[in-house]
C-alpha positions as CSV (number, residue, x, y, z in Angstrom):
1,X,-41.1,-75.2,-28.8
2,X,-41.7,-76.5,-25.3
3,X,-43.8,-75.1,-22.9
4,X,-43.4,-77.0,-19.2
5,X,-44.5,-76.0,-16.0
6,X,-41.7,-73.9,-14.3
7,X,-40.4,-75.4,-10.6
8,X,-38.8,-73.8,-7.8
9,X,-34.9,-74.9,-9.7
10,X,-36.1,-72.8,-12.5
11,X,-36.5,-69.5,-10.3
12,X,-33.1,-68.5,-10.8
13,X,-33.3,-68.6,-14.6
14,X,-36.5,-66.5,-14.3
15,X,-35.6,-63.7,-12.4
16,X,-32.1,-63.7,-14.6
17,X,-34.5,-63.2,-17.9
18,X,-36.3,-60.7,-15.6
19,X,-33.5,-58.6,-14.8
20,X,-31.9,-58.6,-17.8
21,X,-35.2,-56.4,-18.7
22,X,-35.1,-53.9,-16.2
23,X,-32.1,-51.7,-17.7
24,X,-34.1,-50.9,-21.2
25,X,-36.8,-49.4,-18.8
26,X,-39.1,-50.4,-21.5
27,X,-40.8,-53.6,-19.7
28,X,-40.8,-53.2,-16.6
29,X,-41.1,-50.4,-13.4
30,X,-38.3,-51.8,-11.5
31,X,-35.3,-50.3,-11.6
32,X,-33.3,-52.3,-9.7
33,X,-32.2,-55.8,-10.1
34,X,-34.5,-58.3,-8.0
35,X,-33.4,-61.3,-6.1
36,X,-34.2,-64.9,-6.0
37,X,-35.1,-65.2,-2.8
38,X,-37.6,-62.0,-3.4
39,X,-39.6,-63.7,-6.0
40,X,-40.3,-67.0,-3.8
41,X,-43.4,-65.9,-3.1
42,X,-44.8,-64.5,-6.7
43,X,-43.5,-67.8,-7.6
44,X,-45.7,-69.5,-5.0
45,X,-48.9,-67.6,-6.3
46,X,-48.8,-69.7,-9.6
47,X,-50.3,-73.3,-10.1
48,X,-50.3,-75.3,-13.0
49,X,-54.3,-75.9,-12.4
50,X,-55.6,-72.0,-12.9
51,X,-52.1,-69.6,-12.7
52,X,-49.6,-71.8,-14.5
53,X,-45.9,-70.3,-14.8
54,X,-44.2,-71.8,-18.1
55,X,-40.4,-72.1,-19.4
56,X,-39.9,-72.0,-22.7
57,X,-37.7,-74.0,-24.4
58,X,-36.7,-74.6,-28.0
59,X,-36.3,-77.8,-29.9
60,X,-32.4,-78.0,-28.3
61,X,-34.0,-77.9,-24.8
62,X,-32.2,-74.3,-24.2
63,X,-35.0,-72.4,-22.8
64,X,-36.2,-69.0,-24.7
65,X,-37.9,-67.3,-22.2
66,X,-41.2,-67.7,-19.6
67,X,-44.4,-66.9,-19.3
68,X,-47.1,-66.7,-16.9
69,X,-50.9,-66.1,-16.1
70,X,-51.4,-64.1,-12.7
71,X,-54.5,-63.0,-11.3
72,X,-55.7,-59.8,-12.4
73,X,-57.0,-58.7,-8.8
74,X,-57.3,-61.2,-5.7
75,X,-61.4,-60.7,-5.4
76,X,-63.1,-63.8,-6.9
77,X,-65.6,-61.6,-9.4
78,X,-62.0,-61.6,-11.2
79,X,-60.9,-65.3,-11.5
80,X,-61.7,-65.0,-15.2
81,X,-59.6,-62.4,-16.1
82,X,-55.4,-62.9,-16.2
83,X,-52.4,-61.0,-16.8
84,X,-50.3,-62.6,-19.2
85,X,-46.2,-61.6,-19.1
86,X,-44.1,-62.8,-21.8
87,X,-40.3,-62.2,-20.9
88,X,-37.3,-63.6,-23.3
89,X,-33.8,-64.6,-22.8
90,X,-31.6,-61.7,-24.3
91,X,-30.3,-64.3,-27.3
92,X,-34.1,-65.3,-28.3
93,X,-35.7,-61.5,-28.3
94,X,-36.6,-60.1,-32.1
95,X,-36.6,-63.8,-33.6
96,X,-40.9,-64.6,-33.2
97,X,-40.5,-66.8,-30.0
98,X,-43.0,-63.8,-28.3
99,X,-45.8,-64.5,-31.5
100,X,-45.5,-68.6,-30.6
101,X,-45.9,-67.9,-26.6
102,X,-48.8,-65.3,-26.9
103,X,-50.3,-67.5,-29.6
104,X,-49.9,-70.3,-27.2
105,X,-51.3,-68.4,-24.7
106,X,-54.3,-67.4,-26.5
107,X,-55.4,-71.4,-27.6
108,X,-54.5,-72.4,-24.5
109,X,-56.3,-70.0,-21.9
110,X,-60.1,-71.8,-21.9
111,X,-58.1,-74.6,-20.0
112,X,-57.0,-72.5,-17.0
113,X,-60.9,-70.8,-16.8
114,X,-59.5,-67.6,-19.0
115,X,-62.0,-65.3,-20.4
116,X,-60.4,-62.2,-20.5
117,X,-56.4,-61.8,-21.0
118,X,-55.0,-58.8,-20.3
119,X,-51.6,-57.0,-20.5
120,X,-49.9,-54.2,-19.2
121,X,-47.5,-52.4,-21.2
122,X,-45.9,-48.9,-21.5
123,X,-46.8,-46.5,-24.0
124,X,-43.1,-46.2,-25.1
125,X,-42.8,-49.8,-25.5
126,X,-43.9,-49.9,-29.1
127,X,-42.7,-53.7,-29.8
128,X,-44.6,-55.3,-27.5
129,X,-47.8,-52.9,-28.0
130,X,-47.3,-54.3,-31.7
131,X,-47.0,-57.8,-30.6
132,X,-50.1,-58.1,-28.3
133,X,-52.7,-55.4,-31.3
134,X,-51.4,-58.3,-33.9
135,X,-53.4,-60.7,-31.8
136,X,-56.3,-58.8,-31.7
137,X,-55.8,-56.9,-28.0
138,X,-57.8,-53.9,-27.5
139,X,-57.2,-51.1,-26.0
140,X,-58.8,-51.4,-22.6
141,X,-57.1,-48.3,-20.4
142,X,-54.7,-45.7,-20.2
143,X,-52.9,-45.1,-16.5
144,X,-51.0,-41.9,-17.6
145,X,-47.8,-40.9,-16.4
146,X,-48.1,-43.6,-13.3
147,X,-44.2,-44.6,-13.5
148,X,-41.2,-42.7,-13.5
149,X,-38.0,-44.1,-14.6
150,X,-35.2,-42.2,-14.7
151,X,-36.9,-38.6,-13.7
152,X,-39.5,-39.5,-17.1
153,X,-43.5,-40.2,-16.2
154,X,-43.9,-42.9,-18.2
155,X,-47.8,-44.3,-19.1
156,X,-49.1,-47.8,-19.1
157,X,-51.7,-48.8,-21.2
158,X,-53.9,-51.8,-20.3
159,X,-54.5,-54.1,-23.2
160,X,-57.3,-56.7,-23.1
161,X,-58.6,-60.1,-25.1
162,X,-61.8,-62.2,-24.7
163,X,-61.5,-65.4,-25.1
164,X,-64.8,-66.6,-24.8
């Protein structure tokens, strides 16, 4: 696998893999499709110095998925502590591309000034609770019944790493 720094021509692909999420309502709170042109500026928040945003490709160069480190909250106390989001193309989910990236993730964080990784995840979203408790993420926080999708409250449980 490949992990590059994504650029602006790689939005698209992004906010495909994104959407193609949103109808499971298992990963995310939107419930809509989103647009390109309404993620310029999430994009925009990410640097390959402290925040990277990677695509993920495989060894044919078709790319699996992406994943990024955002800032937790925007007060400085919090630089050390990221949110990481895995998302993967439809054809790649189920195969162990998500153990590589969070893997990758994990060796890799010290680099960007990373002590704490954290995740947010609903409670009904048993594979990815799975994925991130198999690297050691603890349970950090419950936010019950803060979502609704589809007329059902839906909890989000904050799962947490330190890497130093």
């Amino acid at each position: 696998m490949k992990f590059r720094n994504a650029g602006l021509a790689d939005l698209h692909k992004i906010v495909e893999i994104y959407n193609s999420t949103i109808a499971s309502r298992m990963v995310t709170a939107d419930v809509e499709e989103v647009e390109v042109e309404g993620k310029v500026s999430w994009f925009n928040e990410h640097n390959p110095e402290t925040r990277p945003l990677w695509i993920v490709e495989d060894g044919q160069g078709q790319i699996v998925g992406w994943v990024s480190f955002s800032s937790f909250h925007e007060r400085p106390a919090y630089n050390g502590t990221v949110e990481v989001s895995i998302y993967l193309d439809e054809n790649f989910r189920g195969k162990g591309y998500g153990k590589m990236i969070l893997q990758y993730c994990i060796d890799n964080a010290e680099k960007f000034g990373v002590k704490n990784l954290v995740a947010l995840i609903f409670l009904h979203n048993e594979p990815s609770l799975k994925l991130f408790r198999y690297f050691g993420f603890e349970d950090w926080g419950t936010l019950p019944d803060v979502a609704v999708l589809d007329g059902i409250e839906r909890s989000l449980k904050i799962l947490g790493k330190k890497i130093k």
